[in-house]
Structure formats: C-alpha cells, structure tokens
mmCIF file as Biopython writes it, N, C-alpha, C and O atoms, coordinates in Angstrom:
data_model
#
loop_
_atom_site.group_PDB
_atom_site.id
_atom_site.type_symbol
_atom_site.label_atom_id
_atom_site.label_alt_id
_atom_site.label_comp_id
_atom_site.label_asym_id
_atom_site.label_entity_id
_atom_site.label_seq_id
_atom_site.pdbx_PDB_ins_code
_atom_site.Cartn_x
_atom_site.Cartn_y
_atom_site.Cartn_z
_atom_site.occupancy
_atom_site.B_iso_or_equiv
_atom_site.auth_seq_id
_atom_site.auth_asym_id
_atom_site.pdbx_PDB_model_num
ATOM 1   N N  . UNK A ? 1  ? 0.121   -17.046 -15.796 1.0 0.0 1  A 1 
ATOM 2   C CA . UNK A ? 1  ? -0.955  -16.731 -14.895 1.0 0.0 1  A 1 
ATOM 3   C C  . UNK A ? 1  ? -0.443  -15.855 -13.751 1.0 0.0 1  A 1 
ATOM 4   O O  . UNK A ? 1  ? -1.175  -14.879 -13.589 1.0 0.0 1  A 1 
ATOM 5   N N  . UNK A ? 2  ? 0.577   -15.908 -12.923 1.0 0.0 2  A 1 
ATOM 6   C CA . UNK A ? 2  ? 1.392   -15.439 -12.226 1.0 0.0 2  A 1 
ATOM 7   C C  . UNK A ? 2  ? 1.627   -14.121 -12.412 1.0 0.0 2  A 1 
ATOM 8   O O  . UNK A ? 2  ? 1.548   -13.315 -11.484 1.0 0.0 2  A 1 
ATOM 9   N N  . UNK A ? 3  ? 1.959   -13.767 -13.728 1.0 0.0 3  A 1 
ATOM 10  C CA . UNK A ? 3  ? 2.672   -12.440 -14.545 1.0 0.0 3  A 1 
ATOM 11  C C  . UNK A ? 3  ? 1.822   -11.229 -14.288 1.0 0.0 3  A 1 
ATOM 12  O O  . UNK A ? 3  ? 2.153   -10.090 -13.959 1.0 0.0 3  A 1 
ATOM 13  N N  . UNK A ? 4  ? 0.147   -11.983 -14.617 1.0 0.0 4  A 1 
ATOM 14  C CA . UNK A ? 4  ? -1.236  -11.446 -14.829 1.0 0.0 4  A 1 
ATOM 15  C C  . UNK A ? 4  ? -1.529  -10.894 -13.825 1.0 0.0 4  A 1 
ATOM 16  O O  . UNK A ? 4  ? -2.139  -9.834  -13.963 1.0 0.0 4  A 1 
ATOM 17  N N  . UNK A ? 5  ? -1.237  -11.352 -12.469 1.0 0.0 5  A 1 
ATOM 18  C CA . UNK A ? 5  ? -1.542  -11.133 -10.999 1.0 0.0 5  A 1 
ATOM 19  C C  . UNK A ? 5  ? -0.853  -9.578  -10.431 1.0 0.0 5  A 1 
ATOM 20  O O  . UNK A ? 5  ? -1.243  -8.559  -9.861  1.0 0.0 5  A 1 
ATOM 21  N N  . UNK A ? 6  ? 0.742   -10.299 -11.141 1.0 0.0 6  A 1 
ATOM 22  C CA . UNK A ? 6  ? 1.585   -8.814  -10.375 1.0 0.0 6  A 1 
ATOM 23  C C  . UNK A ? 6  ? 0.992   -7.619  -10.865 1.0 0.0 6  A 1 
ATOM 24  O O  . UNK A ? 6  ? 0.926   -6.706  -10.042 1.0 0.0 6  A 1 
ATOM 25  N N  . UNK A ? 7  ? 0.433   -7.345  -12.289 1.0 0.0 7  A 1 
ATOM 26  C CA . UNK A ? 7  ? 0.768   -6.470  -13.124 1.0 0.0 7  A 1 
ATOM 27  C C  . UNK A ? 7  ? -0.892  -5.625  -12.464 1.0 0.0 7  A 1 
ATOM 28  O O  . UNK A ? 7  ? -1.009  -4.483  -12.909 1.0 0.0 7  A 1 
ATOM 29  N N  . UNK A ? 8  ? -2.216  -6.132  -11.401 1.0 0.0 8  A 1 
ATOM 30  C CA . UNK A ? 8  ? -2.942  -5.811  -11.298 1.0 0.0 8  A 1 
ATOM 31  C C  . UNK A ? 8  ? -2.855  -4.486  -10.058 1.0 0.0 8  A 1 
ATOM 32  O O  . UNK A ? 8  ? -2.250  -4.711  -9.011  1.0 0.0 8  A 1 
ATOM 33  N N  . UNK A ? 9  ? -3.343  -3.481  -10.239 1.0 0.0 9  A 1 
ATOM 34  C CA . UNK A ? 9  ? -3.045  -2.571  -8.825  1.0 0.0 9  A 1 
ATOM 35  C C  . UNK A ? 9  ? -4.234  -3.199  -7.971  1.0 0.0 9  A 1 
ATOM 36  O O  . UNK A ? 9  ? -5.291  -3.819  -8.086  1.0 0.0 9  A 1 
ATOM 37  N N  . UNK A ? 10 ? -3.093  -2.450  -6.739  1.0 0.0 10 A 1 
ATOM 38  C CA . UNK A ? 10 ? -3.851  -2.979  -5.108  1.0 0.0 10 A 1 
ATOM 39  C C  . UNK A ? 10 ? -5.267  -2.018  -4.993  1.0 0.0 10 A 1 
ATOM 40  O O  . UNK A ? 10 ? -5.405  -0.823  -5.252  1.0 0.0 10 A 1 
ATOM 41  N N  . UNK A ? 11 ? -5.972  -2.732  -4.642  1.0 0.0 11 A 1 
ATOM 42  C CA . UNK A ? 11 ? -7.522  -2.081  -4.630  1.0 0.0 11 A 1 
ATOM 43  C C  . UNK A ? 11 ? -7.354  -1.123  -2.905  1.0 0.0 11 A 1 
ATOM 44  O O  . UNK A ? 11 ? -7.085  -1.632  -1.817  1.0 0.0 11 A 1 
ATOM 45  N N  . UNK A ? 12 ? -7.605  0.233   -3.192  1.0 0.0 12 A 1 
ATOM 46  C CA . UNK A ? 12 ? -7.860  1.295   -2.123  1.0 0.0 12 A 1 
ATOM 47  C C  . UNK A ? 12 ? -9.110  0.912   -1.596  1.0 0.0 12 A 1 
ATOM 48  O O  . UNK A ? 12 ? -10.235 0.771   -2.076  1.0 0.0 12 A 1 
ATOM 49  N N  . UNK A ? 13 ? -8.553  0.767   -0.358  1.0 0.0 13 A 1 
ATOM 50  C CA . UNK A ? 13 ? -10.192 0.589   0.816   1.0 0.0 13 A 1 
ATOM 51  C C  . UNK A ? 13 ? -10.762 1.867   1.034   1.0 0.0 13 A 1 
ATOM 52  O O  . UNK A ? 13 ? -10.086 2.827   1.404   1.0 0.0 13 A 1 
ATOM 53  N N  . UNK A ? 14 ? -11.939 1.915   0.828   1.0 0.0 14 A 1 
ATOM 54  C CA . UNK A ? 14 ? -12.956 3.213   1.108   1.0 0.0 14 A 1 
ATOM 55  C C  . UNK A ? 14 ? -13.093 3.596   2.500   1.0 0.0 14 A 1 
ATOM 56  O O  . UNK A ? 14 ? -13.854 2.908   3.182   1.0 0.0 14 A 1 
ATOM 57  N N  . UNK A ? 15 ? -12.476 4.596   3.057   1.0 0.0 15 A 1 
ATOM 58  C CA . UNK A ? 15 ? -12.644 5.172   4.660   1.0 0.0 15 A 1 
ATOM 59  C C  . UNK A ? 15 ? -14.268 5.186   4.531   1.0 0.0 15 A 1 
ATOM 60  O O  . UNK A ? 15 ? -14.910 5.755   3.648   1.0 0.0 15 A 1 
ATOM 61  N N  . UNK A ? 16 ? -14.808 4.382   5.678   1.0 0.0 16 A 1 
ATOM 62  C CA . UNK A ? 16 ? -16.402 4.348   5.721   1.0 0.0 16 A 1 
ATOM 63  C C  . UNK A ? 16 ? -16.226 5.322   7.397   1.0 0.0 16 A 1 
ATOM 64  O O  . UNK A ? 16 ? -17.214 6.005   7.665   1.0 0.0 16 A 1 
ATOM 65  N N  . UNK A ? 17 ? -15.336 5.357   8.178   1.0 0.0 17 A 1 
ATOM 66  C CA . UNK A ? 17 ? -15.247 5.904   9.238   1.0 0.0 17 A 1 
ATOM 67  C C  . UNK A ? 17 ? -14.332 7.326   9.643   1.0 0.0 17 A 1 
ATOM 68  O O  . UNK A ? 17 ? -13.291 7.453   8.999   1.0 0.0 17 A 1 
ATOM 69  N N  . UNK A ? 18 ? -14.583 8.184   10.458  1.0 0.0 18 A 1 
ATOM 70  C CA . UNK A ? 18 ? -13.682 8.928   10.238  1.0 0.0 18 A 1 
ATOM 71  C C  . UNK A ? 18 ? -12.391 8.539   11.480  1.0 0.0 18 A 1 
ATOM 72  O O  . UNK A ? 18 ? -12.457 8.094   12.626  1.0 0.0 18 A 1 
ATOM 73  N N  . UNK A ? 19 ? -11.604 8.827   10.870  1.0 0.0 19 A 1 
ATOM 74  C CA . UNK A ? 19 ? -10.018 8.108   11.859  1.0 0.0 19 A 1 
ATOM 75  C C  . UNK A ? 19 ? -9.975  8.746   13.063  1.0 0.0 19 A 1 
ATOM 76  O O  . UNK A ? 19 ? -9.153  8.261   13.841  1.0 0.0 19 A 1 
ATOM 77  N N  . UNK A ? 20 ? -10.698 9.830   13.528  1.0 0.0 20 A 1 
ATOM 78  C CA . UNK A ? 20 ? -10.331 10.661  14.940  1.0 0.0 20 A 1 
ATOM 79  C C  . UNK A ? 20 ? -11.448 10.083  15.896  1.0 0.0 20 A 1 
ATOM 80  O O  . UNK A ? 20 ? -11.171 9.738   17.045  1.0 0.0 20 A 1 
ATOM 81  N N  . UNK A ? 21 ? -12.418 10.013  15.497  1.0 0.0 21 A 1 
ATOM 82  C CA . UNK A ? 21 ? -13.847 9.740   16.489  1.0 0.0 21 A 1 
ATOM 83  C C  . UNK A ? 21 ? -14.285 8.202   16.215  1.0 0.0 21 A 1 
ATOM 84  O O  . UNK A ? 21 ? -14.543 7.351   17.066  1.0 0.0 21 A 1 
ATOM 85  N N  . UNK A ? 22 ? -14.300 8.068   14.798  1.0 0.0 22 A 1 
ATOM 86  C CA . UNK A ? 22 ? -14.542 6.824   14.311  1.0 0.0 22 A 1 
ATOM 87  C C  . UNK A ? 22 ? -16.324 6.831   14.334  1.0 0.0 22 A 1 
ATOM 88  O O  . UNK A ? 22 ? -16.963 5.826   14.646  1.0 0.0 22 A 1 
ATOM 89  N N  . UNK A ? 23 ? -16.847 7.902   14.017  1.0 0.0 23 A 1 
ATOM 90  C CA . UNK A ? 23 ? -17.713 8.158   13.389  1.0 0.0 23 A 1 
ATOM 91  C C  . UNK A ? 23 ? -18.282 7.609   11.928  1.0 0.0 23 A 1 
ATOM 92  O O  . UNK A ? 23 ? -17.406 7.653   11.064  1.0 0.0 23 A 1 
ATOM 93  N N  . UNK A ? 24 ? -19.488 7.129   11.496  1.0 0.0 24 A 1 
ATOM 94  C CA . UNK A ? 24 ? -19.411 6.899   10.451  1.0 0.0 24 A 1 
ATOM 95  C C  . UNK A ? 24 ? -19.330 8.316   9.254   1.0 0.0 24 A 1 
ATOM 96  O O  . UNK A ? 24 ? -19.616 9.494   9.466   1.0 0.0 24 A 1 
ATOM 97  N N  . UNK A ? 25 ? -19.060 7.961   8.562   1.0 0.0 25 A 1 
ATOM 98  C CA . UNK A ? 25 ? -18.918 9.190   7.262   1.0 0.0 25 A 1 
ATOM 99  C C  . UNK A ? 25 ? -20.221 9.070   6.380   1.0 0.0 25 A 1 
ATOM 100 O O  . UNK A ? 25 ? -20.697 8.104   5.784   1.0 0.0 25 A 1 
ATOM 101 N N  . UNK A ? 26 ? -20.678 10.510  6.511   1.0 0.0 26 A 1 
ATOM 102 C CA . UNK A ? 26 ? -21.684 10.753  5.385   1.0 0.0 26 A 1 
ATOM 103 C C  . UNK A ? 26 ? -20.946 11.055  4.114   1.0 0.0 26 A 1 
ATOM 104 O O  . UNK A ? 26 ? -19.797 11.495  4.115   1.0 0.0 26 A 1 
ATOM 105 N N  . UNK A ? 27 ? -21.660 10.800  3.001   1.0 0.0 27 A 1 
ATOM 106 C CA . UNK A ? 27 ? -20.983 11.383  1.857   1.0 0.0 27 A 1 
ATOM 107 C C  . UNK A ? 27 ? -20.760 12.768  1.370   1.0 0.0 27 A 1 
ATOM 108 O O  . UNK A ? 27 ? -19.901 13.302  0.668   1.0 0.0 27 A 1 
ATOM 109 N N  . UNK A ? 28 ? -22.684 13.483  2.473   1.0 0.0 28 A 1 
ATOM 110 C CA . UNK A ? 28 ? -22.550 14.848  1.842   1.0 0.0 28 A 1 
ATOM 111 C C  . UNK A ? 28 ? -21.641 15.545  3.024   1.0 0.0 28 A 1 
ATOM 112 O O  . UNK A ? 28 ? -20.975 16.269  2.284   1.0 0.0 28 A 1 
ATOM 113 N N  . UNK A ? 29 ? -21.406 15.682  3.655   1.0 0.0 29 A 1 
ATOM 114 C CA . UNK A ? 29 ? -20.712 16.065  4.850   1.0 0.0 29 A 1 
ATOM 115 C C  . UNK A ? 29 ? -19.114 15.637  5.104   1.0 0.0 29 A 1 
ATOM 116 O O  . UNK A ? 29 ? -18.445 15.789  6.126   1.0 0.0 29 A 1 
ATOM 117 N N  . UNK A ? 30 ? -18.876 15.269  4.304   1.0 0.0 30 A 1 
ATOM 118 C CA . UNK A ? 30 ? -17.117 15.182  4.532   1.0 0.0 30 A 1 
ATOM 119 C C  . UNK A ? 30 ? -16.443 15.947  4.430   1.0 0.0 30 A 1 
ATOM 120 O O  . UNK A ? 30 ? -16.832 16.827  3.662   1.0 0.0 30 A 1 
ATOM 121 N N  . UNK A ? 31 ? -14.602 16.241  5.273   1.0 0.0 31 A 1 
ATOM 122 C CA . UNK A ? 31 ? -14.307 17.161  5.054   1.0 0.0 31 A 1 
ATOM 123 C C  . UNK A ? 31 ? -12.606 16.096  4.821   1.0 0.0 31 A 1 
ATOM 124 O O  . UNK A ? 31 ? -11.975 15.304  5.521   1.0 0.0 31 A 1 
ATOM 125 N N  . UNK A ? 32 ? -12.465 16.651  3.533   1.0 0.0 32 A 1 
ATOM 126 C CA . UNK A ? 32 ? -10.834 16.250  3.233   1.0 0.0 32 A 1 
ATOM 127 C C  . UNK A ? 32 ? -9.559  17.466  3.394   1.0 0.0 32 A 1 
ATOM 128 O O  . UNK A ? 32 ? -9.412  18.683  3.291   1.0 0.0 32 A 1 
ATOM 129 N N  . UNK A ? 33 ? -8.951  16.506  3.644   1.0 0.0 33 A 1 
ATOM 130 C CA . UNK A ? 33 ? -7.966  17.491  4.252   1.0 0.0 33 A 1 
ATOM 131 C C  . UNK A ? 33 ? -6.675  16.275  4.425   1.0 0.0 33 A 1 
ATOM 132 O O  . UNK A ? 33 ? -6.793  15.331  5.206   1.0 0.0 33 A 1 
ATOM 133 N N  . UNK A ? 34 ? -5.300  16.516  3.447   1.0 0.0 34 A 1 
ATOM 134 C CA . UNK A ? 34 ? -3.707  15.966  3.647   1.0 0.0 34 A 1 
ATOM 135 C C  . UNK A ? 34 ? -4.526  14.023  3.272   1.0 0.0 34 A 1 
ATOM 136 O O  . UNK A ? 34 ? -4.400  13.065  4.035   1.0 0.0 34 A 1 
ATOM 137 N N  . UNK A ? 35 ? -5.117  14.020  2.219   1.0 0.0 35 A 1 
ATOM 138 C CA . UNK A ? 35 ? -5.313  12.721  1.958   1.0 0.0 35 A 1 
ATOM 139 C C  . UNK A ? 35 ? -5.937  11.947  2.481   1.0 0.0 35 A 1 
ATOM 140 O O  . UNK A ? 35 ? -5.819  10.730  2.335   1.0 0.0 35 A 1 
ATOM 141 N N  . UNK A ? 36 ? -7.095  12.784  3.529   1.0 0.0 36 A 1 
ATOM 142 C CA . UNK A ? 36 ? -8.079  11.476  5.006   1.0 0.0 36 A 1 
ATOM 143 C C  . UNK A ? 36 ? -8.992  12.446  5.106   1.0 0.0 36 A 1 
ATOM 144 O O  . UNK A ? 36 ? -8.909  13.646  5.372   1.0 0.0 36 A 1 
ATOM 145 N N  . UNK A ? 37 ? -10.230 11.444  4.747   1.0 0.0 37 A 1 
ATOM 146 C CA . UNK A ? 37 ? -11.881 12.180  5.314   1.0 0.0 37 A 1 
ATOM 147 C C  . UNK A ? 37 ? -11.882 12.318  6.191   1.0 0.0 37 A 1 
ATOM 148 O O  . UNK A ? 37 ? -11.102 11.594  6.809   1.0 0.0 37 A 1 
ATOM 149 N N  . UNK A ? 38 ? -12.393 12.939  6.704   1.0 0.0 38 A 1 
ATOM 150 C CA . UNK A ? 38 ? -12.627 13.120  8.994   1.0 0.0 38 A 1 
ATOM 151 C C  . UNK A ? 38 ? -14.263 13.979  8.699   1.0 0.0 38 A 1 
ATOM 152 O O  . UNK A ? 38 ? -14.589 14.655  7.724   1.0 0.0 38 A 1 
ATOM 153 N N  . UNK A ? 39 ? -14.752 13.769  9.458   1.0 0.0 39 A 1 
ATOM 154 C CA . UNK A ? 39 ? -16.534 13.602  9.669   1.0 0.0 39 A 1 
ATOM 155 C C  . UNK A ? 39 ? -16.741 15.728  9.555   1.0 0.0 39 A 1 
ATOM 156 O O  . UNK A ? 39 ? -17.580 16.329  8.885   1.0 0.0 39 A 1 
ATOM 157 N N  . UNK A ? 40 ? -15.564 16.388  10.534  1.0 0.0 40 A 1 
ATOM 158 C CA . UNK A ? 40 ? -15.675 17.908  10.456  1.0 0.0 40 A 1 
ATOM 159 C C  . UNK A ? 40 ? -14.142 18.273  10.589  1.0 0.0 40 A 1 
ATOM 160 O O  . UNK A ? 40 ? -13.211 17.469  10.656  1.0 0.0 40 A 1 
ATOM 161 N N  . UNK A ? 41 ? -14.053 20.060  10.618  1.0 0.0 41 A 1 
ATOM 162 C CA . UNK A ? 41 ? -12.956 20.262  10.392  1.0 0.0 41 A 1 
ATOM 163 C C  . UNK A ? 41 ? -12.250 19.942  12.113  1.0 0.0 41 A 1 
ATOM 164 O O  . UNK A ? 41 ? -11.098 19.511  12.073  1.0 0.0 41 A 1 
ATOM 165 N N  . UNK A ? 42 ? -12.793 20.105  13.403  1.0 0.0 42 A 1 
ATOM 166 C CA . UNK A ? 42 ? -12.732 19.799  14.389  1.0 0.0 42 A 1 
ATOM 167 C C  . UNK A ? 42 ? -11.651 18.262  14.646  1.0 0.0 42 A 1 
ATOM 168 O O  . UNK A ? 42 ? -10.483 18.012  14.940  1.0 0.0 42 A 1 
ATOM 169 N N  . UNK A ? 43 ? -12.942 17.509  14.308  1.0 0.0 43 A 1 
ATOM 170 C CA . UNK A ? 43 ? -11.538 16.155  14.032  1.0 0.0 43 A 1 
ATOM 171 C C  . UNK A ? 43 ? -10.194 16.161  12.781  1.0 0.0 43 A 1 
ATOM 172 O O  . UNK A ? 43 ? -9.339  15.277  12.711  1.0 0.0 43 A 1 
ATOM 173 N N  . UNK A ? 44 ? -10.250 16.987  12.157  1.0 0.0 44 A 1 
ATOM 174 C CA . UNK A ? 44 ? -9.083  16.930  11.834  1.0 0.0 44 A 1 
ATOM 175 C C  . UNK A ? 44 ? -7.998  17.846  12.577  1.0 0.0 44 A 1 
ATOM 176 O O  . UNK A ? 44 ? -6.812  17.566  12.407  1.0 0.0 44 A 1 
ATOM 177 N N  . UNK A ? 45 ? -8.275  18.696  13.218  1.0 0.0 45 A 1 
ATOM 178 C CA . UNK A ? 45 ? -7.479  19.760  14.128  1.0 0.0 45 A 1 
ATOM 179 C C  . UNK A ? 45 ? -7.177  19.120  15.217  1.0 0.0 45 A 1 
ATOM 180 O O  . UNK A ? 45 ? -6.424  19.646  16.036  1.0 0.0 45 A 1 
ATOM 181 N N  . UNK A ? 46 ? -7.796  17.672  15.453  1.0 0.0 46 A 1 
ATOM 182 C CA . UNK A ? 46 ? -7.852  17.312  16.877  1.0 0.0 46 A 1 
ATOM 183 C C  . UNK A ? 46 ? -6.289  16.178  16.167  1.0 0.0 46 A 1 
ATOM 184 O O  . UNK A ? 46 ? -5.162  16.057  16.647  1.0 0.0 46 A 1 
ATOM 185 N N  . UNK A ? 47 ? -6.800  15.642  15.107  1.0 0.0 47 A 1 
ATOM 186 C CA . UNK A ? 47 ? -5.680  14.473  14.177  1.0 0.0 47 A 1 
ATOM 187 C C  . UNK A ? 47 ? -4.127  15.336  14.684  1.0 0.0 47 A 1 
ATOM 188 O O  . UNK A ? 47 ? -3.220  15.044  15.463  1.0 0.0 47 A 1 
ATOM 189 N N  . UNK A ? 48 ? -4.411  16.515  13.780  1.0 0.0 48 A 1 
ATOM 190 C CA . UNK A ? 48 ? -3.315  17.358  13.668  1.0 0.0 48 A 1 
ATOM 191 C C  . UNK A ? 48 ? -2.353  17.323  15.166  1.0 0.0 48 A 1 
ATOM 192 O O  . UNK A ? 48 ? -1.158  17.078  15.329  1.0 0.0 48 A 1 
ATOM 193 N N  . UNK A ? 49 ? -3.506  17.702  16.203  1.0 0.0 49 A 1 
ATOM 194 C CA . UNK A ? 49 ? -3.017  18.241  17.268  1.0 0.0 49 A 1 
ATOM 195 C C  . UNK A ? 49 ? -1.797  16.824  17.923  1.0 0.0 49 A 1 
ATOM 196 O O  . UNK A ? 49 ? -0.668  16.826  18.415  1.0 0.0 49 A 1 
ATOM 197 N N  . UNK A ? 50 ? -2.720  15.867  17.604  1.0 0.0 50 A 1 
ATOM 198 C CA . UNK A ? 50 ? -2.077  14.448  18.397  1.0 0.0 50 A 1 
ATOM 199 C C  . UNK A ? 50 ? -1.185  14.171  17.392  1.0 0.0 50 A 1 
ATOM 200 O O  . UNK A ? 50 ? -0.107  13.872  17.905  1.0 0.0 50 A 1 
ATOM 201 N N  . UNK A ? 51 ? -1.147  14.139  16.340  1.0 0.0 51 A 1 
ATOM 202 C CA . UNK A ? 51 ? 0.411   13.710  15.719  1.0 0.0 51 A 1 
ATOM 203 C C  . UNK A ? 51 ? 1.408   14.564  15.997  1.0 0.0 51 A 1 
ATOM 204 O O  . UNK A ? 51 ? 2.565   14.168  16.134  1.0 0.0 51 A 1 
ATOM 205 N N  . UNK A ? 52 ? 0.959   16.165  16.138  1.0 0.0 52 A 1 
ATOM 206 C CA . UNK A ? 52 ? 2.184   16.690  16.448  1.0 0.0 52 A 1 
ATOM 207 C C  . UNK A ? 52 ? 2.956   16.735  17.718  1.0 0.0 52 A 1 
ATOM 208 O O  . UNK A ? 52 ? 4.063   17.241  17.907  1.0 0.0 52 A 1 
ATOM 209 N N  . UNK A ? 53 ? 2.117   16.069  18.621  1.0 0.0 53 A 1 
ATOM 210 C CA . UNK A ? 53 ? 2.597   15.761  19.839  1.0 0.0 53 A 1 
ATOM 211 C C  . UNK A ? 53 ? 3.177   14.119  20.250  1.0 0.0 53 A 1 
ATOM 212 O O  . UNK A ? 53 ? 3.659   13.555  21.232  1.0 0.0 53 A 1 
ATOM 213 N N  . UNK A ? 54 ? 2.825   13.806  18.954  1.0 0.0 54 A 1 
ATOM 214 C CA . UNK A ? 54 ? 3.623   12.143  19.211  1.0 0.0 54 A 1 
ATOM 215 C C  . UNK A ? 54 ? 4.459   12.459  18.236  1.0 0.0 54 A 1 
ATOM 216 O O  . UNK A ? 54 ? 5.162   11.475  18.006  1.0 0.0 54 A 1 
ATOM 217 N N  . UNK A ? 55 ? 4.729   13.355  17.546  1.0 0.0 55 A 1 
ATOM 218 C CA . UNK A ? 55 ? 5.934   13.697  16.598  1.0 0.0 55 A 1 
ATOM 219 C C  . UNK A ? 55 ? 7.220   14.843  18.209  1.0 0.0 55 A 1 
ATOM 220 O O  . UNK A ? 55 ? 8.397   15.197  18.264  1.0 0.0 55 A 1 
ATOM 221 N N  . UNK A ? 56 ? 6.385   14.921  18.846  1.0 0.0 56 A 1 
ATOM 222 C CA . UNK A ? 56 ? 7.574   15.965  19.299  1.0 0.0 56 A 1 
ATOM 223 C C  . UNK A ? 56 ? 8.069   15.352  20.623  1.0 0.0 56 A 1 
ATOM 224 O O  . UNK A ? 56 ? 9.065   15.768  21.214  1.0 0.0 56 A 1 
ATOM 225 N N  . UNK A ? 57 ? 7.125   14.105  21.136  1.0 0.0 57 A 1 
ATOM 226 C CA . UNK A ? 57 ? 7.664   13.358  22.079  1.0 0.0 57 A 1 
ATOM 227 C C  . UNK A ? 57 ? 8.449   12.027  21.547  1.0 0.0 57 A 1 
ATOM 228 O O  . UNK A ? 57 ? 9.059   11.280  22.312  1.0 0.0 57 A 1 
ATOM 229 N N  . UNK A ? 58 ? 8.374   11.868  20.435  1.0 0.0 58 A 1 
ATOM 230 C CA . UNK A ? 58 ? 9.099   10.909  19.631  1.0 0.0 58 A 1 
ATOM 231 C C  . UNK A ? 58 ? 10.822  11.698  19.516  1.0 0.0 58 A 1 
ATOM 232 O O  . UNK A ? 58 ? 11.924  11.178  19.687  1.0 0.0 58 A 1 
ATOM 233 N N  . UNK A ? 59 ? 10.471  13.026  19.185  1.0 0.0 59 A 1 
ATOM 234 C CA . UNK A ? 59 ? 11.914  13.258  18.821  1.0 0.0 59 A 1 
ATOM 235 C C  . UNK A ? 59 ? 12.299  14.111  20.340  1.0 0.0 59 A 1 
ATOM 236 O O  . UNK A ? 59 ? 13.288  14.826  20.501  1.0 0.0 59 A 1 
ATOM 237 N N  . UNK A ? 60 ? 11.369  13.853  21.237  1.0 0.0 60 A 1 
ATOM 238 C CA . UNK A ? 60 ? 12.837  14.536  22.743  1.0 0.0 60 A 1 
ATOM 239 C C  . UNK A ? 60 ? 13.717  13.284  23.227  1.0 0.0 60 A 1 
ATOM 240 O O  . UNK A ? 60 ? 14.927  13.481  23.118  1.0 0.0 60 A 1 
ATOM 241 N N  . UNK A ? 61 ? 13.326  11.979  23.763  1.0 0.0 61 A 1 
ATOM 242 C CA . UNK A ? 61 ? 14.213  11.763  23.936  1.0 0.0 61 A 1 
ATOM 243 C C  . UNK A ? 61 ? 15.505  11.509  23.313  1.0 0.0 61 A 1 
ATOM 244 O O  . UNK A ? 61 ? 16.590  11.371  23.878  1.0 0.0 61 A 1 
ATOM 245 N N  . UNK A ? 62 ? 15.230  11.464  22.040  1.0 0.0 62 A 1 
ATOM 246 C CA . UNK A ? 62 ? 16.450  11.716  20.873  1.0 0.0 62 A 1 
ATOM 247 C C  . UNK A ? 62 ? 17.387  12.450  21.218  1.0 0.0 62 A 1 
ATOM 248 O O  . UNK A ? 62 ? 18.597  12.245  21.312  1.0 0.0 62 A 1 
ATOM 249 N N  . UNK A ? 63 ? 16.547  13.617  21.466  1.0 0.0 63 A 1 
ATOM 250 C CA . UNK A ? 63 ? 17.549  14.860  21.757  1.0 0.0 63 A 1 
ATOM 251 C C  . UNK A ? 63 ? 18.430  15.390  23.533  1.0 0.0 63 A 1 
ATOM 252 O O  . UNK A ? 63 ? 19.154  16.277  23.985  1.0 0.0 63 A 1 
ATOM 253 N N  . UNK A ? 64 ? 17.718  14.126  23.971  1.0 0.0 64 A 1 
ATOM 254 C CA . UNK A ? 64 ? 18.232  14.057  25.367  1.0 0.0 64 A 1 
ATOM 255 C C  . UNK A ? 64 ? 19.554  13.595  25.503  1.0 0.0 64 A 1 
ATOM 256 O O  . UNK A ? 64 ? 20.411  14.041  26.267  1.0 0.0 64 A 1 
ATOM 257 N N  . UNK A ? 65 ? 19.695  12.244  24.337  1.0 0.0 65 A 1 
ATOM 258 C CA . UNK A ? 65 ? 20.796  11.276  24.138  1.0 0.0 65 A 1 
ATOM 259 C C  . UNK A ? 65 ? 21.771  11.716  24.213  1.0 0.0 65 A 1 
ATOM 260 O O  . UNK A ? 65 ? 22.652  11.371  25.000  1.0 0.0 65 A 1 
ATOM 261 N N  . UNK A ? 66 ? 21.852  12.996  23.012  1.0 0.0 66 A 1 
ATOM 262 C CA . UNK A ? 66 ? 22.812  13.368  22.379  1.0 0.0 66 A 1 
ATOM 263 C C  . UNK A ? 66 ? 23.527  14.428  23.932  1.0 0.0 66 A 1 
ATOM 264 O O  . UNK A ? 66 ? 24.734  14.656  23.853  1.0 0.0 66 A 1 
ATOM 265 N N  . UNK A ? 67 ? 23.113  14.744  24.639  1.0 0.0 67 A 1 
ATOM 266 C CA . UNK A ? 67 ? 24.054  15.779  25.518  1.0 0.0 67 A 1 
ATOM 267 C C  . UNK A ? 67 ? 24.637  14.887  26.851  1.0 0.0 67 A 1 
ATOM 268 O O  . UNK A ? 67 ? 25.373  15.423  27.679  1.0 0.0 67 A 1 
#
C-alpha cells in the first residue's frame, strides 16, 4: 500500500492569482511568461524588476566581504 503512494506524482496547484498584484486571473487574459501567469505584461516587468534587485542586493554585501 505504501509502494502505491510513492509512485503517485505531486498534484500542481493552479495559480488562481497573479503573484505581483495578486489579482485574480482571468483565463482569457493571461499572460505567461518564465513558467508564472501574471494578470498583464506590466506585472511581470514589475516581477522582473524586484527580483533583480533582491538578486543584486543579495549579492553586494558578498562582495563587500571579500575586500
């Protein structure tokens, strides 16, 4: 019974919201983009904008260490 369990895949949750605004998602109106619905192309430029800035304040003080 055990064996039966592992061998089942993990069920993908359906994004009902979009991750930047947290808007709900229409179906006809979505815009995909790097594997995540976002409601327009706007919130995803906005996604973009903030990871790359918690990607580049993540790696300064790194680079402070080192001198």
């Amino acid at each position: 019974m055990a064996e039966a369990t592992a061998t089942q895949t993990p069920v993908v949750e359906e994004v009902k919201n979009c991750p930047t605004c947290k808007k709900p998602l229409k179906k006809a109106r979505r815009y995909y983009r790097n594997g995540t619905y976002y409601c327009n192309s706007n919130c995803f430029k906005k996604a973009q904008a903030s990871a790359k800035a918690a990607k580049a304040e993540a790696s300064e003080p790194a680079e402070g260490a080192k001198g």
